[in-house]
N, C-alpha and C positions, 0 to 999 in steps of 0.2 A: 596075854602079853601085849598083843597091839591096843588094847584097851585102856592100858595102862600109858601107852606111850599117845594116845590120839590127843593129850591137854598139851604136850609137847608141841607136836605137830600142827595144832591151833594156832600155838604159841607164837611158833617161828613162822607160818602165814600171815597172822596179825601183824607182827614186827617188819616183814617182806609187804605189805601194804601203807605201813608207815612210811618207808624208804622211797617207797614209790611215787605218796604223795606230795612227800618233802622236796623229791628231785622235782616231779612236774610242776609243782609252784615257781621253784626256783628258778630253773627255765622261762617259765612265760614271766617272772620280775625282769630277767637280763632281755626280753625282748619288749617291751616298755620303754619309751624314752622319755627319759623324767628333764627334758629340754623346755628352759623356758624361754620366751623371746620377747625382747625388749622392744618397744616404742623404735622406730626406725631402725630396726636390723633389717638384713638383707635375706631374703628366705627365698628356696625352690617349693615347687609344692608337687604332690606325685602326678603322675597323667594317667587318667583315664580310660580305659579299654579303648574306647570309641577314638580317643587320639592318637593309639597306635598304631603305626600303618602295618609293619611287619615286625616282628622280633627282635630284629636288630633295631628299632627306635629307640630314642632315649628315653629311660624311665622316668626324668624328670623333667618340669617346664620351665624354662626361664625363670628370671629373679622377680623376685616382687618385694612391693614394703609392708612391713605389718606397720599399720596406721593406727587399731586399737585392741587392747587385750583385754575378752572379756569372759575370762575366767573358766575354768576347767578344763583348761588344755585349748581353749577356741580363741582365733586371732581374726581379726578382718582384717584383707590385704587391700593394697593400691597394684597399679604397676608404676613403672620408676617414670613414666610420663605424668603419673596423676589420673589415670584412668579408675576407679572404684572398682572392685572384683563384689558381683550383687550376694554373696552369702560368705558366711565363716567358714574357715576351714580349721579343722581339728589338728593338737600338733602331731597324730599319728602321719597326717598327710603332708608334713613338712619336714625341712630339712635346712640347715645354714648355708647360706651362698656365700664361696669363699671366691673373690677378686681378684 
């Protein structure tokens, strides 16, 4: 008898592994931010272990200008002086600065 039922019992594993992988995709899509930043928008960027003094520091740094967009999610910033930031930052590490 169980012999008979273990193509069942595959069955509904296979299907309970499908489910599974469908949610975890879906998941990490809604965590993804398909934000794109234009030429002079105003952006925070994340901070750094090493800039956090305790816990309660803020997660983000001041505003900055993206100056140039160079393609897969990477922007070079300024600061709003005109100061150059020497690398790209990804837009996982960014965020809109709202005024």
């Amino acid at each position: 008898m169980n012999l008979n039922l273990l193509y069942e019992v595959r069955e509904h594993a296979r299907i309970n592994l499908e489910t599974l992988k469908r949610n975890v995709e879906l998941r990490q899509k809604t965590k993804t931010r398909p934000w794109q930043f234009k030429v002079v928008n105003l952006v925070m960027r994340k901070a750094h272990p090493y800039q956090l003094e305790n816990k309660l520091s803020p997660k983000w740094i001041d505003s900055f200008r993206v100056v140039e967009v160079l393609g897969n999610g990477a922007y070079r910033l300024e600061t709003l002086e005109g100061g150059a930031i020497p690398r790209a930052w990804n837009v996982a590490n960014l965020n809109f600065y709202f005024n």
